[in-house]
C-alpha positions as CSV (number, residue, x, y, z in Angstrom):
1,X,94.1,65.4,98.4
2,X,97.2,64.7,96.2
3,X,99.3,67.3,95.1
4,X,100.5,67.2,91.4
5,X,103.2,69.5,90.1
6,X,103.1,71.6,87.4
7,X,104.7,74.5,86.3
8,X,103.8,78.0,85.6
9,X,105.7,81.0,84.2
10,X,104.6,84.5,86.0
11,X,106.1,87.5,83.3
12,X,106.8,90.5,85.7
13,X,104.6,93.6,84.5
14,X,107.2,96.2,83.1
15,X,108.8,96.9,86.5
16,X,111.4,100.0,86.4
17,X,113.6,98.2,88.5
18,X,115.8,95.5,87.0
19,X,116.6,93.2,89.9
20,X,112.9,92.0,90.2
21,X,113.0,90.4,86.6
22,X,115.0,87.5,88.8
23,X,112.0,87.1,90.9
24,X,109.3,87.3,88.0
25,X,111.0,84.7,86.0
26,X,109.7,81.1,86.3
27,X,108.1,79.8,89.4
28,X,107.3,76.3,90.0
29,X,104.0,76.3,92.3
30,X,101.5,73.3,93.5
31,X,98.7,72.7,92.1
32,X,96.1,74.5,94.4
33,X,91.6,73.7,94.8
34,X,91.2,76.9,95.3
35,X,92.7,77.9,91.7
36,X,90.5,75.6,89.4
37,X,87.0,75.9,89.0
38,X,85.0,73.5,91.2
39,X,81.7,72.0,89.9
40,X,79.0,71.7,92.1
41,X,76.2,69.3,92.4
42,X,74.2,71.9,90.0
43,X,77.2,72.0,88.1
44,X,77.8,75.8,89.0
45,X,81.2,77.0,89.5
46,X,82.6,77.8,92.8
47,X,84.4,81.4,92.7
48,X,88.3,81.6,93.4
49,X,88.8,83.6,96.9
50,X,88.5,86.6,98.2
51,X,91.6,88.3,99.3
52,X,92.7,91.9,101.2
53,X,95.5,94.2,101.4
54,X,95.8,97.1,103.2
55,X,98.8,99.7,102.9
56,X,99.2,101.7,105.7
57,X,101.0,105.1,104.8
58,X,102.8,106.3,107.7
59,X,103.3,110.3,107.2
60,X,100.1,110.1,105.5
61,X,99.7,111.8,102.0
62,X,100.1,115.3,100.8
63,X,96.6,116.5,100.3
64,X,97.3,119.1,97.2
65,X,98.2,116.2,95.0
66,X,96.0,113.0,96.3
67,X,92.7,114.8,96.5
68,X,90.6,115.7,93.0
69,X,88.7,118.9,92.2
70,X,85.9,117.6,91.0
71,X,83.5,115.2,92.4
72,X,82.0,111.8,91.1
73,X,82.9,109.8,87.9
74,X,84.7,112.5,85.9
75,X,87.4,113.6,87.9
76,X,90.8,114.9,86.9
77,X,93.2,112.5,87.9
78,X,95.5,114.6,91.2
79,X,99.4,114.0,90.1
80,X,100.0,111.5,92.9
81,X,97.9,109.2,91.2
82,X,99.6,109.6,87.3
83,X,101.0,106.5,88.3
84,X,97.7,104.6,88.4
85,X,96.8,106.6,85.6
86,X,96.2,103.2,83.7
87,X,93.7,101.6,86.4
88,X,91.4,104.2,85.7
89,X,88.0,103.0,86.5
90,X,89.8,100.6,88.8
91,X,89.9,102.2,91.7
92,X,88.1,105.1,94.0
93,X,89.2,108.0,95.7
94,X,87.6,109.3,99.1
95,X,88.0,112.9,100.9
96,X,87.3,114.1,104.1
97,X,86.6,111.4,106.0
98,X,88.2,110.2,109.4
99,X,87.8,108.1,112.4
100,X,86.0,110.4,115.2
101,X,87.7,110.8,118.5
102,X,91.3,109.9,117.2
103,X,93.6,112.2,117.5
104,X,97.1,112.2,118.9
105,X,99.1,113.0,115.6
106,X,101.6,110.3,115.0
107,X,100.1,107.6,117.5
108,X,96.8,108.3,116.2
109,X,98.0,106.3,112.9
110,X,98.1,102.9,114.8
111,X,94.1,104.0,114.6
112,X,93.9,103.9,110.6
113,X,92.3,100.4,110.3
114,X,90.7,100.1,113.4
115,X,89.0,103.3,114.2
116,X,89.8,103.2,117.9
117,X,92.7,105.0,119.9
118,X,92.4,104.8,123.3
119,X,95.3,106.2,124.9
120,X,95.9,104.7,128.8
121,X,98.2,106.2,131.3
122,X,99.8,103.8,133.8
123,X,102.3,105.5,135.9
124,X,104.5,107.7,134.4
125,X,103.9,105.6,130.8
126,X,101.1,105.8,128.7
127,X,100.1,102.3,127.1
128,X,97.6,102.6,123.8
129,X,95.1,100.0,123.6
130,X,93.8,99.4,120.1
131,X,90.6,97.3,118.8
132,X,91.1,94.7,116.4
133,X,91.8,95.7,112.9
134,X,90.0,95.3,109.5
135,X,93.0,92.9,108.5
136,X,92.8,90.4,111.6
137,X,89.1,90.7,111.4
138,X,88.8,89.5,107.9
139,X,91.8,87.2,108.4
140,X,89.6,85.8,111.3
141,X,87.2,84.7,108.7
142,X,88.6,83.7,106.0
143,X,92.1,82.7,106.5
144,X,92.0,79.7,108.9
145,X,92.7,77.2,106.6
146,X,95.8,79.3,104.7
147,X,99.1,78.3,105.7
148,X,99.5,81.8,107.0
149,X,96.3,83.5,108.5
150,X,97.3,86.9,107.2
151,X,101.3,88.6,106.8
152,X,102.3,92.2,108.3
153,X,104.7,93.4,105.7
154,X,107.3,96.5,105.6
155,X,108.8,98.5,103.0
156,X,112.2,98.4,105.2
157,X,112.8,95.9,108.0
158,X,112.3,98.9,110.7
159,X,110.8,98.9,113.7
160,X,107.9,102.1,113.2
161,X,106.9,104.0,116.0
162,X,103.5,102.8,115.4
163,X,101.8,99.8,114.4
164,X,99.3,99.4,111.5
165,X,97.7,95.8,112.2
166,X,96.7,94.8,115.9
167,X,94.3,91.6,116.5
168,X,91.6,91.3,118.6
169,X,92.9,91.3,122.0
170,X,94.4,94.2,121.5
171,X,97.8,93.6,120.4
172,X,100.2,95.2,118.0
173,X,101.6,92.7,115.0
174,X,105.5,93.2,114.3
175,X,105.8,93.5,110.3
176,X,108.6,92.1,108.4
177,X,110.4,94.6,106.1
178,X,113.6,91.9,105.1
179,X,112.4,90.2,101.8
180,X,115.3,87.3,102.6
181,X,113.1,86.4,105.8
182,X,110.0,87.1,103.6
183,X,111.3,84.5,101.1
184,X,112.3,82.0,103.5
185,X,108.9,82.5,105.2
186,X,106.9,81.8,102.2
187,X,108.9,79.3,99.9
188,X,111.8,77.4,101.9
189,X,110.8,74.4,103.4
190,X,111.8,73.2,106.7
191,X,115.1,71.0,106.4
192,X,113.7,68.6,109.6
193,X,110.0,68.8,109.6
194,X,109.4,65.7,111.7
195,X,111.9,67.8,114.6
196,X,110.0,71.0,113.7
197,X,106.9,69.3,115.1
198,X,108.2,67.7,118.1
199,X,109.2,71.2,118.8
200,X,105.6,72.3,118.1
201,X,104.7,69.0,120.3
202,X,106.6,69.8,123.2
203,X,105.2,73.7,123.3
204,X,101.6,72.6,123.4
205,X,102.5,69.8,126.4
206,X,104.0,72.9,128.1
207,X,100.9,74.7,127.9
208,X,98.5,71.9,128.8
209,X,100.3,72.4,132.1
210,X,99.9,75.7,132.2
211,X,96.1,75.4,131.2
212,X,96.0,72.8,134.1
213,X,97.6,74.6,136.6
214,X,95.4,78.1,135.4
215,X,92.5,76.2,136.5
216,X,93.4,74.8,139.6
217,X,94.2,78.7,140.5
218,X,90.8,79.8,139.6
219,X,89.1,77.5,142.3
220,X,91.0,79.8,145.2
221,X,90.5,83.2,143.9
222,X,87.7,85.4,144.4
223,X,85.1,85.7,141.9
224,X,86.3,89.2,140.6
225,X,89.4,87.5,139.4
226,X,87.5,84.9,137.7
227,X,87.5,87.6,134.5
228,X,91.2,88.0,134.7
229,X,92.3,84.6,134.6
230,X,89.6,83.8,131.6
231,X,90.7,86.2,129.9
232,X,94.5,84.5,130.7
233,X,93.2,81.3,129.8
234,X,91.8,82.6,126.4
235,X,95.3,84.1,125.5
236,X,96.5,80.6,126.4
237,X,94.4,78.9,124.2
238,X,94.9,80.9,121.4
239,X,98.6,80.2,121.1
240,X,97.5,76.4,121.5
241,X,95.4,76.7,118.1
242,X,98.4,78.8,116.1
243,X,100.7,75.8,117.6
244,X,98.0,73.2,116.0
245,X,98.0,75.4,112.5
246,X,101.8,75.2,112.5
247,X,101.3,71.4,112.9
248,X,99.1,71.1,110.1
249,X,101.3,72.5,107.6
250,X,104.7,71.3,108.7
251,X,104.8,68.4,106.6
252,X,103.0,70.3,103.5
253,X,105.5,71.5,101.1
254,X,105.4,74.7,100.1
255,X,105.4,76.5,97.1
256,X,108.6,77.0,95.1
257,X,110.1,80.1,93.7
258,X,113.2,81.5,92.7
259,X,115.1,83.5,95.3
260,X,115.4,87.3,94.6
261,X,119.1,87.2,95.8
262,X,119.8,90.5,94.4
263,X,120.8,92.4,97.4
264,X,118.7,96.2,97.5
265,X,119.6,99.1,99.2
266,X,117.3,101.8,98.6
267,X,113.8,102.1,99.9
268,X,111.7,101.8,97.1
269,X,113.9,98.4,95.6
270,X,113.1,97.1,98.8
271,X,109.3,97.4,99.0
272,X,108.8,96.7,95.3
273,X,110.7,93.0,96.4
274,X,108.2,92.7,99.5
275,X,105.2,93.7,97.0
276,X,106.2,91.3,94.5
277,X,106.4,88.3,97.4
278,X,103.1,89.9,98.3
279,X,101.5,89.1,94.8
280,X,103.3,85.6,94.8
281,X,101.9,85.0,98.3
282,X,98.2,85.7,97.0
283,X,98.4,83.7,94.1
284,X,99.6,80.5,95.6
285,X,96.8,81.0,98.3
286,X,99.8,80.9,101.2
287,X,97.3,83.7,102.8
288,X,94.4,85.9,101.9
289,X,95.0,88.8,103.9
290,X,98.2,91.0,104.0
291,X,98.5,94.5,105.2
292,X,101.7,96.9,104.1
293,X,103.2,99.7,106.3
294,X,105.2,101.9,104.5
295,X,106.8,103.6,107.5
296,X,108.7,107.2,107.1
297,X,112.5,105.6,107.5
298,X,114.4,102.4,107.7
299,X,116.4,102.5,104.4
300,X,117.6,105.5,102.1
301,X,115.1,106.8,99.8
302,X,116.5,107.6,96.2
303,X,114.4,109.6,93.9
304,X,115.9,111.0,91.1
305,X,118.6,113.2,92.4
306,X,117.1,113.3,95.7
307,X,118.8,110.7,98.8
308,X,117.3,111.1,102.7
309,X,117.4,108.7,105.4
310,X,114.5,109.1,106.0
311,X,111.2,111.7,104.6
312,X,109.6,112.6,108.1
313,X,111.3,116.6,107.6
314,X,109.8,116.3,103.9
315,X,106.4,115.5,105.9
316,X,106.5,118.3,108.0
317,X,107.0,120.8,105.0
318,X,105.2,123.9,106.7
319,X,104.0,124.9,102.5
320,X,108.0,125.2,101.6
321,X,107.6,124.5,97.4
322,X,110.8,123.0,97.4
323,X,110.4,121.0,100.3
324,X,106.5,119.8,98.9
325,X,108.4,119.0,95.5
326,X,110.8,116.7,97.1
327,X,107.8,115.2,99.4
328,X,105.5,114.9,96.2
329,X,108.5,113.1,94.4
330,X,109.0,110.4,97.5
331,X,104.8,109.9,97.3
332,X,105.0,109.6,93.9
333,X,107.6,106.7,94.1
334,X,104.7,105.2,96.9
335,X,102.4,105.5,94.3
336,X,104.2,103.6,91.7
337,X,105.6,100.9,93.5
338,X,101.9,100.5,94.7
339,X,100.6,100.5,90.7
340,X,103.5,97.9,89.9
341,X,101.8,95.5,92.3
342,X,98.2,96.2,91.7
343,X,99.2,95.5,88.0
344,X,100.9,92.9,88.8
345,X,97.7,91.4,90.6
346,X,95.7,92.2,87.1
347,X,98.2,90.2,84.9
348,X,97.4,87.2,87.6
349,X,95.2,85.0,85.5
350,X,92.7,83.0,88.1
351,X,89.4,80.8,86.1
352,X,88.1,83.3,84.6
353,X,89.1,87.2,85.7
354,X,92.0,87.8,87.5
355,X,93.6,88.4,91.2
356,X,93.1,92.1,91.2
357,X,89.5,91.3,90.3
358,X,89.5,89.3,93.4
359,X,91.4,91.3,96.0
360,X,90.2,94.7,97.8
361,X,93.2,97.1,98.2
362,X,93.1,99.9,100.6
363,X,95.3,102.3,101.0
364,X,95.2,105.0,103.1
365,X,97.1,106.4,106.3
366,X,96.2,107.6,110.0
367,X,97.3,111.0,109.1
368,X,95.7,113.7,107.2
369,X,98.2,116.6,106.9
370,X,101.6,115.4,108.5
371,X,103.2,118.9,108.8
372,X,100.4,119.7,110.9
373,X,100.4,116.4,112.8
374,X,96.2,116.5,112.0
375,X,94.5,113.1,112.3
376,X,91.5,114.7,110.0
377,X,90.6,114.0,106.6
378,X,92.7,111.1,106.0
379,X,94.0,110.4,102.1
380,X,91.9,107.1,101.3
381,X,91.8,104.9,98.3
382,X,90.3,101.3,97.4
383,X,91.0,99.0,94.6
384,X,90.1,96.3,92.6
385,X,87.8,93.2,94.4
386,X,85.3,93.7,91.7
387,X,83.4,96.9,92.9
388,X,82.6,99.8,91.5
389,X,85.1,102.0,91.1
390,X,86.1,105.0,89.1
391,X,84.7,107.8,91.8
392,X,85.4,110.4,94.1
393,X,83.9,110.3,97.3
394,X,83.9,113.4,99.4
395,X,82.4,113.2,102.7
396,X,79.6,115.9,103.3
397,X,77.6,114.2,106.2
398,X,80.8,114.0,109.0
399,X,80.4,110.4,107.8
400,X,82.9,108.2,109.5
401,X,86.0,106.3,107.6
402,X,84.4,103.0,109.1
403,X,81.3,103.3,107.2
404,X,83.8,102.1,104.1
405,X,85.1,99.1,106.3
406,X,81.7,97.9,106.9
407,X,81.4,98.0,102.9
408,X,85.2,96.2,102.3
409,X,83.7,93.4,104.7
410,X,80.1,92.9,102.6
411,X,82.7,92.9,99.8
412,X,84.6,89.7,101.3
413,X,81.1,88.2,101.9
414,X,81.1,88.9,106.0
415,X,78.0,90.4,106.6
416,X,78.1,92.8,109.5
417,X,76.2,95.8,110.3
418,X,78.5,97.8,112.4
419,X,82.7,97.9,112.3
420,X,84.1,100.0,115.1
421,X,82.9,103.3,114.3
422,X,80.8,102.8,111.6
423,X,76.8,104.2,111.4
424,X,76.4,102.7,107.7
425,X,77.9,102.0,104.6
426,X,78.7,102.5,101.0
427,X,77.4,99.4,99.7
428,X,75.3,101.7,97.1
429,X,78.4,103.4,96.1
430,X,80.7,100.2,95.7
431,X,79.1,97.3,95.8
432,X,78.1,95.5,92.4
């Protein structure tokens, strides 16, 4: 396929924040398949994708002002959620619903999108193996022919103390947090792509001896570590196909945009600049699948007259009013920077509806009450995708939280029965 040019102007949404009218400005962007309509042989038109992003909240969300009295459609909107207070009908709110068997407090958030924490002492350590995550899984499926299979974003370029995405072997995803790197990542092309795939070249004839040498090793061992070096092998071959994806897009261009180079120093500046990549990324199909941790530290949080280092002392507020002000007034900033994108998403023109239409946003956390360190009754919300939204959800059956994955995944068209957890769904709630 040839790739013409042309140019479109994105208009930022309203932020409150004046450095990201830079950004929002005008982008120049290939000219993508996946954004026009495609005629078929019955001259029906071929949907634009399906996407997914998932927030990950670290210290969880204070329960008094996320969860609404009322049940159903005609809720009173709780005051965290004034900021979305103009996606009404756009999104759904669940209560009381958790993965069962995780605990552990903070290390039971690595659990949030995968349901499993299985906590593993070797020695004097203890190592936590994790199942694969509702990102990677649906990145698995439908992000192989992206330029990026899925990103693991920050709202600060910290390393957290636990990990939101994880992919199926088992292994935690380091996030990116510095929205320089995020921009380079996305939008700066390669200055010597024919030496960036030599590179690539040379890495993959390293491992073809590796591979080769693996499998002369496997004809002297005993059959009981035939299932260890597999497994070996498997990791191998893995790396081998990311090194042939890298290949295939080395030589592509990639999309252009105009370089946020204000330079932000608060929290909230920071992950409004990684949520506005985050919306760019989606609409020039560079991925399908992102997943936001918004971890408790890492930059300093300004709201209003209020500056911490970090909010982990807000978290733990033991029912102090001043101190649940000052936490409600740092989730509240969450909250808006989260509305900012998904509006951002909605003013995202695509055929004939718009990004937001076509994107599932979850939001949610491993933790239900942080000053407690209680991994019950997490603070859950889904956007957008199309479904049907506008509810409250409050779990009366000890249903688990992965009955909701199973329906996010019928939502992206990947039929499964069972996600980690799960012993059902909510298609008849959500699903259109």
């Amino acid at each position: 396929m040839t790739l013409s040019r042309t140019n479109l102007i994105i208009h930022g949404s309203g932020s409150r924040r004046q450095f990201l009218h830079g950004i929002g400005a005008c982008i120049a962007l290939p000219w993508l398949e996946s954004w026009a309509p495609m005629k078929t042989e019955l001259n029906k038109t071929v949907s634009s994708p399906k996407r997914l992003v998932c927030f990950g909240v670290d210290l969880g969300m204070y329960a008094e002002g996320w969860i609404p009295k009322e049940e159903g459609l005609n809720f009173t909107l709780p005051p965290l959620f004034e900021p979305m207070k103009d996606l009404r009908g756009k999104f759904s709110i669940l209560s009381k619903y958790d993965h069962p068997g995780v605990s552990g407090g903070h290390r039971g958030v690595s659990a949030f999108l995968s349901g499993v924490y299985d906590p593993v002492r070797i020695g004097t350590a203890e190592v936590i193996r994790n199942d694969v995550t509702i990102d990677q899984f649906v990145a698995s499926r439908i992000g192989t022919t992206n330029r990026f299979e899925s990103l693991q974003l920050g709202a600060t370029n910290v390393v957290p103390r636990e990990t939101l995405s994880w992919n199926d072997k088992g292994v935690p995803l380091q996030l990116t947090g510095n929205a320089s790197k995020v921009f380079k990542q996305l939008f700066v092309n390669d200055p010597n792509p024919a030496r960036a795939e030599q590179a690539l070249l040379s890495g993959k004839s390293v491992l073809d001896a590796v591979m080769a040498d693996a499998k002369d090793l496997t004809k002297q061992l005993a059959r009981e570590d035939h299932a260890r070096i597999d497994e070996y092998l498997t990791g191998i071959r893995d790396v081998e196909k990311r090194i042939e994806r890298q290949r295939s897009w080395v030589k592509t261009p990639k999309p252009q945009a105009e370089n946020p180079n204000e330079k932000v120093t608060t929290y909230h500046d920071n992950l409004d600049v990684i949520l506005e990549l985050s919306a760019l990324a989606l609409q020039t199909d560079s991925t399908r699948v992102i997943s936001v941790q918004l971890t408790e530290s890492g930059m300093p949080i300004q709201v209003g007259d209020l500056r911490v280092s970090g909010y982990h002392g807000q978290s733990h507020h033991g029912k102090d009013p001043k101190v649940v002000d000052e936490l409600m007034a740092i989730e509240t900033a969450h909250m808006l920077s989260v509305a900012t994108f998904l509006k951002r998403l909605q003013g995202m023109e695509e055929n004939s509806s718009n990004i937001f239409e076509r994107t599932q946003v979850l939001m949610g956390s491993g933790m239900g009450n942080a000053s407690s360190h209680s991994n019950r009754e997490l603070p859950i919300m889904l956007a957008g995708g199309g479904l049907k939204h506008g509810k409250h959800i409050a779990n009366k059956n000890k249903t688990p939280l992965c009955n909701l994955f199973v329906t996010i995944l019928h939502g992206m068209d990947i039929q499964v029965d069972k996600f980690s957890s799960s012993t059902g769904n909510f298609d008849k709630e959500l699903l259109s």
